[in-house]
ROFI-911500 format. One record per residue (C-alpha): residue number from 1; x, y, z; residue in one letter; chain. Coordinates in Angstrom, 1 decimal, decimal comma, m for minus. Layout:
N
   torba     east    north       up   zati   torpa
     NUM        X        Y        Z      a       A
...
REM end
This chain:
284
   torba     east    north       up   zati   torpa
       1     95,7     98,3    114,2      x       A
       2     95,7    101,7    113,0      x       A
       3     98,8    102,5    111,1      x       A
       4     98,9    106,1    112,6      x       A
       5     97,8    108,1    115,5      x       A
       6     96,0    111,1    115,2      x       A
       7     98,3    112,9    116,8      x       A
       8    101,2    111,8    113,9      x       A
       9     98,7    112,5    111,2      x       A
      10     98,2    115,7    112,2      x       A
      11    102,2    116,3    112,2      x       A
      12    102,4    114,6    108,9      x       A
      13     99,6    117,0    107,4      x       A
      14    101,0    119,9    108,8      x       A
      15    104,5    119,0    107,4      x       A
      16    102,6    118,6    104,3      x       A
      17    101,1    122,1    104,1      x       A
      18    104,6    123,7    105,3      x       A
      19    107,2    121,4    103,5      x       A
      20    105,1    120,7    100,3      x       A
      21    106,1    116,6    101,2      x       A
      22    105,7    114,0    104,1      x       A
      23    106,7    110,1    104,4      x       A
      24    104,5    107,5    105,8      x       A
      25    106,6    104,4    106,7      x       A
      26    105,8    101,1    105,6      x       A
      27    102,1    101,4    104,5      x       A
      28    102,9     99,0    101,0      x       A
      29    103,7     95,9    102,0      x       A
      30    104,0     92,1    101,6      x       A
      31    102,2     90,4     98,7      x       A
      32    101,4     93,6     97,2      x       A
      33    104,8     95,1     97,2      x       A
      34    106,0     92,3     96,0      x       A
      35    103,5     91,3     92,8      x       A
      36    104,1     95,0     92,0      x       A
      37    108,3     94,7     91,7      x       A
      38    107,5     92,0     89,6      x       A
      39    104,7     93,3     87,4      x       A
      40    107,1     96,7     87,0      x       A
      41    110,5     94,9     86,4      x       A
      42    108,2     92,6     83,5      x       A
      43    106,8     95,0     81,8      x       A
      44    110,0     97,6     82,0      x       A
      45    112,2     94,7     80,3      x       A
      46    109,9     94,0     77,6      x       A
      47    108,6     97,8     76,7      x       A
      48    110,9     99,8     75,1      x       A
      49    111,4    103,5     76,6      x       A
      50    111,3    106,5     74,4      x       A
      51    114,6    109,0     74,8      x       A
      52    112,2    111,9     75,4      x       A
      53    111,4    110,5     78,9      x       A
      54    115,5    109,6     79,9      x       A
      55    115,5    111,7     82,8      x       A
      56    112,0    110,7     83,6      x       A
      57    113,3    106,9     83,4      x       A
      58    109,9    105,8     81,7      x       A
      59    106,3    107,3     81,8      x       A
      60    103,9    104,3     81,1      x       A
      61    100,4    104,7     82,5      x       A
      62     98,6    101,6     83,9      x       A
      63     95,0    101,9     84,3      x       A
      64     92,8    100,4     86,5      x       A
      65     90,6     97,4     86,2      x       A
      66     87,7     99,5     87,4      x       A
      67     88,5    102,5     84,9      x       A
      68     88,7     99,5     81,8      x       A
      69     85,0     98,5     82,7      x       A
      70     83,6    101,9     83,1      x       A
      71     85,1    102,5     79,7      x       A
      72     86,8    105,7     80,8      x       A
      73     90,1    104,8     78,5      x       A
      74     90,9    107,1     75,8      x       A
      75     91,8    104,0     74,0      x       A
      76     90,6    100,7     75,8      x       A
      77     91,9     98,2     72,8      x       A
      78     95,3     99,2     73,3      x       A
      79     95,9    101,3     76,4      x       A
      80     97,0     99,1     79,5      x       A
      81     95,3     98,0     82,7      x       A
      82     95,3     95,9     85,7      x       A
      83     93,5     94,9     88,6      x       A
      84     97,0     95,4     90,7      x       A
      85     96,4     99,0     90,0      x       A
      86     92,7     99,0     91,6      x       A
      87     95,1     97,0     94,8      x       A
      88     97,3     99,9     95,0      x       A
      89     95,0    102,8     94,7      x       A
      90     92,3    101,1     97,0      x       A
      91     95,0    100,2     99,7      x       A
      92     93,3     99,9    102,9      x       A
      93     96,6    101,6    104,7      x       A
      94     96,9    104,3    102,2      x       A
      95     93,0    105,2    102,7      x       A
      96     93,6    104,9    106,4      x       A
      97     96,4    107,7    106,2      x       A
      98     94,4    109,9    104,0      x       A
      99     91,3    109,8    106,2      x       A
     100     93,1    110,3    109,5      x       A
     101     95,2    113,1    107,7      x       A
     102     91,7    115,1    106,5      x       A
     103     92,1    114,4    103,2      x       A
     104     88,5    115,4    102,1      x       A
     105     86,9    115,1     98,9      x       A
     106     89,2    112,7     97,5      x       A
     107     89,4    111,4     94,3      x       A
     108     92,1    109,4     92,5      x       A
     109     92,8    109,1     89,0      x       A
     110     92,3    105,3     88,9      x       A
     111     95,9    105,3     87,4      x       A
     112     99,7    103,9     88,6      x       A
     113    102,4    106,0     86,9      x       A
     114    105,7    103,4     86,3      x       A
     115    108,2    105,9     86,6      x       A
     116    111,2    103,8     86,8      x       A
     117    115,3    105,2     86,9      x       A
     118    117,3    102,5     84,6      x       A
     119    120,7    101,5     86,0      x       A
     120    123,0    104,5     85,3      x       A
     121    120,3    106,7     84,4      x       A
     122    120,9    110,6     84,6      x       A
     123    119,6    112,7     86,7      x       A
     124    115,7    114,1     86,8      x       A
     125    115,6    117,9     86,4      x       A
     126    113,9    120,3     88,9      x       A
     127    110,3    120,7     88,0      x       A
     128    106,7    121,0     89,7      x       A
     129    103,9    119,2     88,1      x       A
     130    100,8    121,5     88,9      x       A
     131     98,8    121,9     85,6      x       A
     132     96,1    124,5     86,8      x       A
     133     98,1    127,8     87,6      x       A
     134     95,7    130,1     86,0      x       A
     135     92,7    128,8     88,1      x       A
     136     92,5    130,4     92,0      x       A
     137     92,7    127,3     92,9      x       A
     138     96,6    127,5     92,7      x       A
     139     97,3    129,9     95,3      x       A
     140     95,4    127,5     98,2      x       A
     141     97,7    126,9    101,6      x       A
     142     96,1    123,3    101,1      x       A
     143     97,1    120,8     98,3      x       A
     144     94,3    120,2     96,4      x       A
     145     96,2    117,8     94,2      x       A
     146     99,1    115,4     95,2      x       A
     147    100,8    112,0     94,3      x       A
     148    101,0    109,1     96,7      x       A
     149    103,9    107,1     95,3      x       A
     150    105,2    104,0     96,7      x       A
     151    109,7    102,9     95,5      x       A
     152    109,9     98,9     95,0      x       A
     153    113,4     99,5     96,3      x       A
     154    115,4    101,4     99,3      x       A
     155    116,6    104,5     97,6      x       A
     156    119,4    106,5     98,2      x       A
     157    121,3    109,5     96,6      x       A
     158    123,2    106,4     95,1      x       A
     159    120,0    104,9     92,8      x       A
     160    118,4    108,1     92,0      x       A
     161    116,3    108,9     95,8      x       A
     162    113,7    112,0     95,4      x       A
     163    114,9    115,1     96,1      x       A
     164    112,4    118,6     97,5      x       A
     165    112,7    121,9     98,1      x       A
     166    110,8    122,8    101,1      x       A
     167    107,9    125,0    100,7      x       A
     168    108,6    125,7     97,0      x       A
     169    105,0    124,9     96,5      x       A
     170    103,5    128,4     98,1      x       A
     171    106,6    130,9     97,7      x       A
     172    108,3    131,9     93,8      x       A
     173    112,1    131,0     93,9      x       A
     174    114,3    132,6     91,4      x       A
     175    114,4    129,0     89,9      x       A
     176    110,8    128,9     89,3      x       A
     177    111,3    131,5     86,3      x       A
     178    114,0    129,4     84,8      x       A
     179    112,2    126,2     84,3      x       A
     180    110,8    125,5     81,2      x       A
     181    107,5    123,4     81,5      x       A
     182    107,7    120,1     83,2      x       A
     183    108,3    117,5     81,0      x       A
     184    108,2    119,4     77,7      x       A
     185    110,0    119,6     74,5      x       A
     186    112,4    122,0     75,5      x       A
     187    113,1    120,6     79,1      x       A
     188    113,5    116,9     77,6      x       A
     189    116,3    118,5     74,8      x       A
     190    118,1    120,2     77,9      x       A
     191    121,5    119,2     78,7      x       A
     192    122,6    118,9     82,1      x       A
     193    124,1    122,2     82,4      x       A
     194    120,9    123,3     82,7      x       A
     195    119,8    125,5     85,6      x       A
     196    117,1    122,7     85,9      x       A
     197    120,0    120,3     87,3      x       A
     198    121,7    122,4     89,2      x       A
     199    122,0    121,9     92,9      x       A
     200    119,9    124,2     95,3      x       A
     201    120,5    125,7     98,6      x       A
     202    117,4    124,9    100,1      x       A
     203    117,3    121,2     98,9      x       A
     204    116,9    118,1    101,0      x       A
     205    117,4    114,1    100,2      x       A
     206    114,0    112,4    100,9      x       A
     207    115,5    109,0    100,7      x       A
     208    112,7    105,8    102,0      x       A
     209    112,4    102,0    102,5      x       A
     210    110,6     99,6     99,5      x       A
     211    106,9    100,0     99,9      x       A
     212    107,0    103,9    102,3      x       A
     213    104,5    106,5    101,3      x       A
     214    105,5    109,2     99,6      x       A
     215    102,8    112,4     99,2      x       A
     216    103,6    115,1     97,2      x       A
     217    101,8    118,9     96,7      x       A
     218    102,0    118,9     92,6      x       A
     219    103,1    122,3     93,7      x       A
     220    106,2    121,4     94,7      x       A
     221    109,7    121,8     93,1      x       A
     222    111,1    118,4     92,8      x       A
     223    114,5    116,1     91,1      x       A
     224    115,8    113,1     91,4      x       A
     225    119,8    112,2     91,6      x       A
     226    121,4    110,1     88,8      x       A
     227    120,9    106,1     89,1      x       A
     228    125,3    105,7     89,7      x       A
     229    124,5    101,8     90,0      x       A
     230    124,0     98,2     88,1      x       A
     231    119,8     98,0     89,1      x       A
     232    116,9     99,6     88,4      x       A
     233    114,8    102,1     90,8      x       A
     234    111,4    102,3     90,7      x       A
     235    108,9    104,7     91,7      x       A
     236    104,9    103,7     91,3      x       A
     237    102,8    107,2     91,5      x       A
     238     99,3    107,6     91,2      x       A
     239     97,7    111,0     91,2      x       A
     240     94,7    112,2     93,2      x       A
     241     92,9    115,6     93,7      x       A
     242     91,5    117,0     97,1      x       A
     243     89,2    119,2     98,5      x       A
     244     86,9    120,4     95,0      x       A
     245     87,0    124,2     94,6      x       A
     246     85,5    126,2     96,2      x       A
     247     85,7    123,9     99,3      x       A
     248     87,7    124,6    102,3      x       A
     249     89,0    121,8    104,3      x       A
     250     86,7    121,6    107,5      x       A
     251     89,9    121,9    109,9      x       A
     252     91,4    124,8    108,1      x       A
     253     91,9    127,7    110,5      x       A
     254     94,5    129,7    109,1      x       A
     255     93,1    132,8    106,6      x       A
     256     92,1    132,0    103,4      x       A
     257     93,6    134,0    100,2      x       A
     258     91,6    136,9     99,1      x       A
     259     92,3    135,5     95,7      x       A
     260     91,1    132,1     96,2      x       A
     261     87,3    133,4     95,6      x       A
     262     88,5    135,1     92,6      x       A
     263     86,6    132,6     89,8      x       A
     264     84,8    133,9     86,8      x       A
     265     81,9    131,1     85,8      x       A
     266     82,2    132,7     82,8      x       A
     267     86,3    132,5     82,4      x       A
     268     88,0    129,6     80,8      x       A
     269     90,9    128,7     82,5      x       A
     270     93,3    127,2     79,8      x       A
     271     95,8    124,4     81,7      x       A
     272     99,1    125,6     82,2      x       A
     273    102,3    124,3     84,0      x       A
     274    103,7    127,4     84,2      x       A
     275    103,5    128,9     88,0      x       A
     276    101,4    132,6     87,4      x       A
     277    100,2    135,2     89,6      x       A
     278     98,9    133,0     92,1      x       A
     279    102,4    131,7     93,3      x       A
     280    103,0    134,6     96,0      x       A
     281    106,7    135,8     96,4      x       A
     282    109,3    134,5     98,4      x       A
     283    109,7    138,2    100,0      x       A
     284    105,7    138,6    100,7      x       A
REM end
């Protein structure tokens, strides 16, 4: 049984390219969901967390099986993998929801990010995680790179839930040019009087059920609340990239940015998490 109609995906995609964010209910489940709480609480209470990631709650990258054998780890001796990572990114119900939602051209990163809010842990500051502002590619109505990310537990503003602001991922806020860059030096020293933790007009609570699919523009301006109880929260993300410039998606019909055909073959376009000239305005 298909886990959505075609008529939902379309909604879903369409909140996607508006919002920035869309949920998919219950697409991790059972077995799955459950050897993955138990792989994530193991290796969280045997691996220490370094204080630069507090507000991230940990950052340990898990590849998969599948990248291990192809030998596409920086450092195979040491770097972990598992083959529950090539379960997760090769979910049946996950692919299902990306093809029915057009997701063309798309390629994970064979990686499952344990991003995991210890009990009492602070708050995650406001920040997008788009590394390619300086390539046309960043000022696409389209995502051409998300996370799928899956919590082990219910969340709610209690633990830590995810927190958006809607359409942040096409239009410059006065926030945007207050955040350092995400996850960086001087955003991990920050304190939380920060403007990065402050609350924000135009946010909403995206709280979900264990095992919901979360997908996420990188675009988008996102936080986390402060974990206020005795457990742990979890959040499993794994990156993927969509429609290779200089496609357009095949159901596009809205106009396409003048500037999105602006590349230079000859132009290196040095990474940068820093939103440029291709995030438009809020007033345009």
């Amino acid at each position: 049984m298909s886990v959505l109609t075609p008529q939902f995906a379309l909604e879903k995609r369409e909140q996607l390219i508006r919002d920035g964010f869309c949920v998919i209910p219950g697409i991790l489940q059972g077995s799955l969901l459950e050897r993955w709480r138990a792989f994530s609480d193991e290796w969280l209470d045997r691996t220490p967390v370094d204080q630069k990631y507090r507000y991230q709650g940990s950052d340990f990258h898990i590849s998969s099986e599948r990248r291990f054998r192809s030998k596409r780890m920086t450092h195979p001796e040491t770097d972990p993998w598992s083959p529950l990572v090539d379960e997760l990114v090769d979910l049946p119900a996950a692919a299902e929801v990306c093809e029915l939602m057009g997701f063309e051209g798309r390629e994970a990163d064979d990686t499952v990010l344990i991003l995991s809010k210890p009990a009492h842990g602070p708050a995650l500051y406001w920040h997008q995680d788009f590394m390619e502002w300086n390539h046309p590619k960043a000022c696409t109505p389209w995502p051409t790179r998300i996370f799928l990310s899956y919590y082990t537990v219910d969340t709610t503003r209690e633990n830590g839930c995810l927190r958006a602001i809607p359409g942040s991922h096409l239009k410059r806020l006065p926030l945007h040019d207050l955040l350092p860059a995400a996850h960086g030096p001087e955003i991990q020293a920050a304190t939380d009087d920060h403007p990065a933790f402050l609350d924000h007009p135009d946010a909403v609570d995206l709280p979900v059920k264990a095992g919901d699919l979360v997908i996420n523009d990188a675009r988008l301006l996102h936080a986390a609340y402060p974990n206020s109880t005795d457990t742990r929260r979890t959040l499993l993300l794994q990156w993927h990239s969509l429609f290779p410039y200089p496609n357009v998606p095949s159901w596009w019909k809205g106009p396409v940015p003048e500037a999105y055909y602006d590349y230079d073959p000859k132009a290196v376009y040095e990474p940068s998490r820093i939103p440029g000239k291709y995030l438009a305005d809020f007033n345009s």
